[in-house]
Legacy VTK file of the C-alpha trace (Angstrom):
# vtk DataFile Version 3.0
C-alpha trace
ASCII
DATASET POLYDATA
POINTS 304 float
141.848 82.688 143.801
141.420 86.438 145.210
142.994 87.369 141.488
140.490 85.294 139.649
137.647 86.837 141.618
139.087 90.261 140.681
138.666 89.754 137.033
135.308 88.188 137.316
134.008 91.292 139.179
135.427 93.261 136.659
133.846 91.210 133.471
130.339 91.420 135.362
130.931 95.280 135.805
131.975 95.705 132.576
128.816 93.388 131.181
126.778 95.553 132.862
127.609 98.485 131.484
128.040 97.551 128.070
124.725 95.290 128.281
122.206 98.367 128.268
124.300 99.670 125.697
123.867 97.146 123.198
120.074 96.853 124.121
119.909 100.958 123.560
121.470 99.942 119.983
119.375 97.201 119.557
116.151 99.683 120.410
117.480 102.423 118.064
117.978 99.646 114.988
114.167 98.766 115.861
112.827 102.129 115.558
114.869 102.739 112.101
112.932 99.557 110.939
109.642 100.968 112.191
109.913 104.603 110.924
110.873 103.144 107.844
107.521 101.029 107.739
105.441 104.064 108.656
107.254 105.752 105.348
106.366 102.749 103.211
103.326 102.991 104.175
102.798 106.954 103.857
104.235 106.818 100.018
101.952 103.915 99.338
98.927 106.275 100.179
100.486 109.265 98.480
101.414 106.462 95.258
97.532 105.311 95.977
96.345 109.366 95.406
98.540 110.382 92.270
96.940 107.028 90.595
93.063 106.909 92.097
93.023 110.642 92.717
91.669 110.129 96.544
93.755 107.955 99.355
92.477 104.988 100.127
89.228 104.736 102.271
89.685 104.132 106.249
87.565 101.237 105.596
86.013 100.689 102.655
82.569 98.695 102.918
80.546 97.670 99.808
76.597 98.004 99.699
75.049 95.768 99.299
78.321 92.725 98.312
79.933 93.333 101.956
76.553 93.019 103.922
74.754 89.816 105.313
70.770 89.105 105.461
71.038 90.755 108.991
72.256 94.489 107.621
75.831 94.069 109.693
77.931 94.990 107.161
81.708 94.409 107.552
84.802 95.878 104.951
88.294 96.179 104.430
91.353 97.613 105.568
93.257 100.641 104.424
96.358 98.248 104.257
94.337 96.035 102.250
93.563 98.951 99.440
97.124 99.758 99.406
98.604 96.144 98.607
99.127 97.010 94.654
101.292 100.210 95.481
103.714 98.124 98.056
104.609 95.343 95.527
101.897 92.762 97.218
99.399 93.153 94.319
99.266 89.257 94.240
97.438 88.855 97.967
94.336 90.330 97.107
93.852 87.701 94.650
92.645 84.946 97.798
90.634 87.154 98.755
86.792 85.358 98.521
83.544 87.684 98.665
81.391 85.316 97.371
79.541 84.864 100.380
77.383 87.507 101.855
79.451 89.230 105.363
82.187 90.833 103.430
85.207 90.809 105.680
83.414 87.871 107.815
83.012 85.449 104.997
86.618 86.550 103.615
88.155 85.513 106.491
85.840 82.322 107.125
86.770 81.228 103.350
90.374 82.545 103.649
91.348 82.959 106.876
93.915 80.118 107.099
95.885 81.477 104.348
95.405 85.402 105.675
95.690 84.888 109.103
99.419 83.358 108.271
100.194 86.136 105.600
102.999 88.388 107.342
103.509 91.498 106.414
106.881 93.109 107.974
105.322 96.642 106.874
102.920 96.531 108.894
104.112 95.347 111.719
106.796 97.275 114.430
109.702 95.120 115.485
110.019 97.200 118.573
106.697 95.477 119.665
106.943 91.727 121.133
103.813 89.838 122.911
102.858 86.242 123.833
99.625 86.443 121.343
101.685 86.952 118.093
99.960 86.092 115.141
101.722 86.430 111.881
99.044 88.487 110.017
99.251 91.219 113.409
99.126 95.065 112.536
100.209 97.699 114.577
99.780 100.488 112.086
96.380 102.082 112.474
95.025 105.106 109.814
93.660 108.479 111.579
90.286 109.337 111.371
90.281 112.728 113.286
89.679 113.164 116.972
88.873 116.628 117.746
85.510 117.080 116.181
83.509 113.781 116.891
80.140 113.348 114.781
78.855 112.482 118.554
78.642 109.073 120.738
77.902 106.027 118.627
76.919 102.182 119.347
81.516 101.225 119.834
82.176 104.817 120.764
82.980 108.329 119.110
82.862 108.454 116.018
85.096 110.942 113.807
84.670 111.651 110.039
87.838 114.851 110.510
90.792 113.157 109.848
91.862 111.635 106.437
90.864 108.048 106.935
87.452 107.109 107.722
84.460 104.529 106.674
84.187 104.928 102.637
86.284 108.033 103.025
87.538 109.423 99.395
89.740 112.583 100.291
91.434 114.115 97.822
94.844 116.232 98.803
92.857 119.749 97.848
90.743 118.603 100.979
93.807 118.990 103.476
93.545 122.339 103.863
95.062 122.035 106.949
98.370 121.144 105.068
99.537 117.392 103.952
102.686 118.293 106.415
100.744 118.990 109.316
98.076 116.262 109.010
98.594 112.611 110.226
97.636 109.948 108.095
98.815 106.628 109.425
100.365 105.613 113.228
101.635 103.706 115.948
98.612 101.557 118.007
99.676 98.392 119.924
96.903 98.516 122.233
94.498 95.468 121.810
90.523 96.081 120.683
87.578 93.772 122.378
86.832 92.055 119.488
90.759 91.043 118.204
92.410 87.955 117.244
93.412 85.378 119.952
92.133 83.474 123.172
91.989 87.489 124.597
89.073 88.195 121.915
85.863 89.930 123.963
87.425 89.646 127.098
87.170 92.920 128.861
90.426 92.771 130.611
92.359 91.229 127.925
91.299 91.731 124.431
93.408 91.059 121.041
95.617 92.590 118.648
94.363 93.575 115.027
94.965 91.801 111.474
96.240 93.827 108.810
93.581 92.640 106.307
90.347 93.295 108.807
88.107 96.701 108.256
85.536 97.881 110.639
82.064 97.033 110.309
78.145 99.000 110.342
74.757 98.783 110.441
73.453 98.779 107.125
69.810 100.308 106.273
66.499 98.254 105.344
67.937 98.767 101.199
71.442 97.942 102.134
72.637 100.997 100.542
74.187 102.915 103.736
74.985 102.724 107.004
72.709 104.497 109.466
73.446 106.363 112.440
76.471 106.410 114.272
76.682 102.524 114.294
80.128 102.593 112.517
82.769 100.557 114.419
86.132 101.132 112.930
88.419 99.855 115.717
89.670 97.146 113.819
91.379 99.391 110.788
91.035 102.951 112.476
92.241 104.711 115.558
91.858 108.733 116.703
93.621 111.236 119.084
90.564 111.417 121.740
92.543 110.088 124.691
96.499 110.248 125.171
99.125 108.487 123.512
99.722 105.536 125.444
96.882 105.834 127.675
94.926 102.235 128.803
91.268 101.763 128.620
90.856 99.955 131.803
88.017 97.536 130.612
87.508 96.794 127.024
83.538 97.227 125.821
81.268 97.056 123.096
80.650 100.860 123.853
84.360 101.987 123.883
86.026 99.929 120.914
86.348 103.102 118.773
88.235 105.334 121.605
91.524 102.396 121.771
94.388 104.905 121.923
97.696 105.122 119.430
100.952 104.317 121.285
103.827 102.336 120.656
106.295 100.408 122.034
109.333 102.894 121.751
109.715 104.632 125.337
108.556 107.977 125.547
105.789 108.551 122.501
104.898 107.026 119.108
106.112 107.409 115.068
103.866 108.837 112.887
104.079 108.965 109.084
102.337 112.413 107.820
99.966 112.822 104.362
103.092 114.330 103.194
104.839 111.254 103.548
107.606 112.254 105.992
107.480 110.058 109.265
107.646 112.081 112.940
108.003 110.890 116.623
105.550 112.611 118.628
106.217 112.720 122.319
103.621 111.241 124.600
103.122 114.394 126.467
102.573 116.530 123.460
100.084 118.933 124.028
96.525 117.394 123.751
95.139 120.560 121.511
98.431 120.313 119.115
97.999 116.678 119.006
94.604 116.441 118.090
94.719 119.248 115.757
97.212 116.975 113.834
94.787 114.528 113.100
92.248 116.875 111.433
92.273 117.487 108.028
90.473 121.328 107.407
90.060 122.154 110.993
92.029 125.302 110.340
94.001 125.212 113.509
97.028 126.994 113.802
99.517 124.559 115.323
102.031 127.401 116.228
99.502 128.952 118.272
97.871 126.264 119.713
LINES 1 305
304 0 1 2 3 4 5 6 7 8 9 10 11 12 13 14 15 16 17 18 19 20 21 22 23 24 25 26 27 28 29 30 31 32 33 34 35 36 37 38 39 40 41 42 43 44 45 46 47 48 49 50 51 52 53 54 55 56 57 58 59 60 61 62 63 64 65 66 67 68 69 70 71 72 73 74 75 76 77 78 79 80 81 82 83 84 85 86 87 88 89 90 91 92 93 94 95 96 97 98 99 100 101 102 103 104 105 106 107 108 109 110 111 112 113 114 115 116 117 118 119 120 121 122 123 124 125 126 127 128 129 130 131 132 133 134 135 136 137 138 139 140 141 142 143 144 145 146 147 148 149 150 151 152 153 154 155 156 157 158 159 160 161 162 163 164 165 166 167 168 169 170 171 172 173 174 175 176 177 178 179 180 181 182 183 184 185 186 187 188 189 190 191 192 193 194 195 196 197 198 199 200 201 202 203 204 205 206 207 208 209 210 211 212 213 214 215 216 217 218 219 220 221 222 223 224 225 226 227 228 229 230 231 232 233 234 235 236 237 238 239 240 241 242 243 244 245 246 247 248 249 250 251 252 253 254 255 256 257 258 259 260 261 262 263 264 265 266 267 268 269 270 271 272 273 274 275 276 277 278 279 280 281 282 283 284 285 286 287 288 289 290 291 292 293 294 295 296 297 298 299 300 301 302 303
């Protein structure tokens, strides 16, 4: 008996030291899978340039098609734009805009098949939650976050990084260099208005759907967006606060400020407008990191 109890005690040892070894592996197997997401997506937008001559728009809303009676005007992803140069050039096609709402009537008229339309690229396996739906992104364009265009109706608002509402920037614009500039990252944390039973709950929220843009305030012609009424939290994210930082209560007012971070311990993967993919530590400098999201703000990052 004293024998058996001998080897037992030395299987449990054992399982518990090889046990956090295999979940290490596991967790280094994950972020392969993820980085190499993050570099799908980063030569899709690079494919997207060489062919359209500009990436793809943060959020690309139509005037007047993608507007209701009301002026709220709502678009599409990034992701969405990019379907053709990732082999998914078929999903666009159940896409329906022949209601007025854009992105609101798409998904009312669509939603069923969208909303179960998985897309591994866009999603990090590192990343598991109770609210899972199978249409969930956690790969968020960068629209800037050191030089906001000031306090709007769902936060700042930033129009310095590559990505933003209706953007069109060509590579010549990145003066800052396509190897220093983030294009596309790591964001798990949910938005106010997100999918699931968490959706405009200030202490809960929900995650984002890969096919969902941001939405504005459209003027009297429905020809623009006035103001600083763009929210973008839905398609967009910026550098303003930390990597991994928590807004403690979700609001209306602070929907565009939801932070990147990932589920990997320490930081968060970025993929570059060069198309190479980095992990950025989560206390990396705040001026270097934010001077990484801008796209001609002809910072220095050596010296910064």
């Amino acid at each position: 008996m004293v024998e058996l109890l001998v080897v037992i005690a030395i299987i449990g040892i054992l399982v518990a030291l090889l046990l956090p070894a295999v979940q290490a592996a596991r967790e280094a197997a994950r972020r392969s899978q993820c980085q190499n997401n993050l570099k799908q997506n980063g030569l899709a937008a690079l494919n997207f340039e060489s062919a359209r001559g500009h990436f793809p728009s943060g959020s690309e809303t139509i005037f007047p098609e993608h507007c209701s009676s009301t002026g709220d005007c709502r678009g599409t992803s990034y992701a969405v734009q990019m379907l053709p140069y990732m082999e998914q050039g078929v999903i666009p096609d159940i896409f329906d805009f022949d209601q007025e709402g854009g992105t609101l009537s798409l998904w009312a008229n669509s939603g069923d098949i969208l909303e179960n339309t998985e897309l591994s690229v866009f999603r990090c396996p590192s990343f598991f939650d109770d609210v899972n739906p199978p249409a969930r992104k956690d790969y968020f364009a960068i629209c800037g976050g050191r030089y906001p265009e000031g306090p709007g109706n769902s936060g700042e608002v930033f129009y310095d990084g590559v990505y933003y509402l209706n953007s069109r920037t060509r590579i010549s614009k990145i003066t800052d260099g396509t190897s220093n500039t983030m294009a596309i990252g790591e964001a798990i944390h949910y938005v106010l208005r997100g999918w699931g039973p968490g959706s405009m709950k200030p202490r809960e929220g929900g995650p984002s759907l890969w096919f969902l843009g941001g939405n504005c305030q459209g003027n009297s012609d429905r020809t623009d967006c006035f103001g600083l009424t763009d929210f973008h939290g839905r398609s967009l994210r910026n550098t303003k606060l930390p990597m991994n930082s928590k807004l403690p209560i979700l609001r209306h007012e602070n929907a565009n400020d939801t932070p990147m971070g990932s589920a990997h311990t320490g930081g968060a993967q970025f993929a570059y407008c060069d198309g190479h993919v980095d992990f950025l530590q989560d206390d990396i400098d705040m001026d270097v990191y934010q001077a990484l999201s801008t796209r001609a703000g002809g910072e220095i990052i050596n010296e910064l």
